[in-house]
Wavefront OBJ file of the C-alpha trace (Angstrom):
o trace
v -288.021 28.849 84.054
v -285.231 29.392 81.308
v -286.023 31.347 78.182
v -287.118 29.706 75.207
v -286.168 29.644 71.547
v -287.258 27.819 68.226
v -284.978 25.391 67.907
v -286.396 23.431 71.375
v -290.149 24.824 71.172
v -290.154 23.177 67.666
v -288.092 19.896 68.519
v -290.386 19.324 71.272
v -293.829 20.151 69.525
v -292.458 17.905 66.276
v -290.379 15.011 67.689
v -291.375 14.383 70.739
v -295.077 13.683 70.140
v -294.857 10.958 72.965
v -295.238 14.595 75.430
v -298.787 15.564 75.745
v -299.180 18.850 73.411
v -300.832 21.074 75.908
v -297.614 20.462 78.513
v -295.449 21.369 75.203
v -297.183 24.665 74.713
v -297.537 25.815 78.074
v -293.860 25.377 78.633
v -292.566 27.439 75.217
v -295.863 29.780 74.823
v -297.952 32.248 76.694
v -301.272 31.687 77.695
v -301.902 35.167 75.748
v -299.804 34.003 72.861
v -300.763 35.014 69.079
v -299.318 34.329 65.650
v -298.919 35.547 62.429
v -297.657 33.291 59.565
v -297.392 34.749 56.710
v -299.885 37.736 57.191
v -302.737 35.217 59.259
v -303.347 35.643 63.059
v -303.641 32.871 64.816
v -304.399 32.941 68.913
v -303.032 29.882 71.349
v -306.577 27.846 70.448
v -305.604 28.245 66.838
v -301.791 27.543 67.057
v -302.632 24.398 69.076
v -304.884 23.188 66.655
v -302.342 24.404 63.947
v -299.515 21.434 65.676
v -302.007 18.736 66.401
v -302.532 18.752 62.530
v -298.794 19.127 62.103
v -298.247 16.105 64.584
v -300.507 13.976 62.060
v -298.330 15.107 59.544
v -295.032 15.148 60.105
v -292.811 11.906 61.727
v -290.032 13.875 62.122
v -288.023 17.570 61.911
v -284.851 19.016 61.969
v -284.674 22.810 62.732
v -280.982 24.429 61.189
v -280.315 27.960 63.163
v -278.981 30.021 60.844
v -279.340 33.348 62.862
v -280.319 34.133 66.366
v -280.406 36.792 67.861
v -282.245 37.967 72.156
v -282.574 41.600 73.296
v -284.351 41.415 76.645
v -287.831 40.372 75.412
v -287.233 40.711 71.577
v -286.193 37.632 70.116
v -285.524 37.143 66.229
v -284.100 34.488 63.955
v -283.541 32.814 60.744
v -284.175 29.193 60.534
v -285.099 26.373 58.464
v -287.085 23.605 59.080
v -286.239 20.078 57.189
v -289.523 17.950 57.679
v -290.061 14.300 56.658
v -293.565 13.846 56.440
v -295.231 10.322 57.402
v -296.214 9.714 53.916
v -292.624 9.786 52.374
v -292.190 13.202 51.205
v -290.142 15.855 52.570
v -290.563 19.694 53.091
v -287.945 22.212 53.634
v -288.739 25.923 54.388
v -286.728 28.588 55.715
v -288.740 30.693 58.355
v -288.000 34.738 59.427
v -289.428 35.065 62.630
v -289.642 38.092 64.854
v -290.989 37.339 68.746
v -291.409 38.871 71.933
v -291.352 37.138 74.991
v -293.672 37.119 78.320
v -292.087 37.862 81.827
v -291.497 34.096 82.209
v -289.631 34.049 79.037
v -291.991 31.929 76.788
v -293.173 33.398 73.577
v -295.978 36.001 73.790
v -296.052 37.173 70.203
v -294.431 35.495 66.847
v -294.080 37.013 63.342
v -293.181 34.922 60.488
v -292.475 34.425 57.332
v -291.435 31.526 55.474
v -290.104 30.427 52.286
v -290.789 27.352 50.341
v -287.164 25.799 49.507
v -288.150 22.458 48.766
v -292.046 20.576 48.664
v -294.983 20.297 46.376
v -297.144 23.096 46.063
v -299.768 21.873 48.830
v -297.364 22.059 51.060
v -296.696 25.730 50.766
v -298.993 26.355 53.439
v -297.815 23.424 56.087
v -296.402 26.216 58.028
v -300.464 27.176 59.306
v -301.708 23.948 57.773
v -305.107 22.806 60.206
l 1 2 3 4 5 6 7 8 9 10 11 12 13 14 15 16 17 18 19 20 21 22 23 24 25 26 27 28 29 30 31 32 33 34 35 36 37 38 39 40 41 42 43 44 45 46 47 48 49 50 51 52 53 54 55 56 57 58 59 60 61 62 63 64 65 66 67 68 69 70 71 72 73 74 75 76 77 78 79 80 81 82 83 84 85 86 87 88 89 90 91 92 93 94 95 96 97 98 99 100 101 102 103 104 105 106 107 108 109 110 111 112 113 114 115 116 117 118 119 120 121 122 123 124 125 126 127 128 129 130
C-alpha cells in the first residue's frame, strides 16, 4: 500500500461519492484513527459520520497544496479546501494539519486547524459539521 496524503484522502471522500465511504476510509485511515478539528476529538465512528454529512453537503471540492511536508510517520501540511456546496454556495477554508501515520501508511492521528477564508457564518464549522 502507498502512503497517503490530503490531497487524494479528500478528493476521494468529496468527489468521488460514487465509491462506497467505508472502502474510502479504510484505504486513507486507520482503523485506530482519531481527530481533532479545531480543539474536538473525533474517533473513526465519528469522522465517518463527520463525511457522510459532508457528502450530503458538498457536490464538489478542490484541495490547493500549499505546503507539504513527510518525515517517516509525521506528516504536516497547509492546504485549502475550495467547496461548492449542492445548494449554490461556496466555502473556502485553509486547513493546518499535523498527522502521523500507521505502519501501512494511512493516517493514524490528524490535528487541524482551519480558517474561514470565504462562507457564511454557519459554515464556519463545515470542517466537523454532522
Amino acid at each position: 500500500m502507498s502512503a497517503t496524503n490530503i490531497r487524494s484522502a479528500l478528493d476521494e471522500l468529496l468527489n468521488r461519492q460514487d465509491l462506497p465511504l467505508e472502502a474510502v476510509i479504510d484505504r486513507h485511515f486507520s482503523p485506530e484513527y482519531r481527530q481533532r478539528t479545531n480543539g474536538r476529538w473525533n474517533d473513526r465512528a465519528g469522522f465517518t459520520r463527520h463525511v457522510r454529512k459532508l457528502r450530503e453537503i458538498v457536490a464538489s471540492a478542490r484541495i490547493e497544496m500549499l505546503d507539504e511536508l513527510r518525515d517517516g510517520t509525521r506528516y504536516a501540511d497547509r492546504h485549502r479546501v475550495h467547496i461548492a456546496k449542492r445548494d449554490g454556495t461556496h466555502v473556502v477554508q485553509e486547513v493546518y494539519l499535523f498527522a502521523e501515520l500507521d505502519i501501512n501508511e494511512r493516517f493514524l492521528r490528524v490535528e487541524e486547524t482551519s480558517l474561514m477564508l470565504e462562507g457564511t457564518e454557519a459554515d464556519r464549522d463545515i470542517g466537523s459539521v454532522r
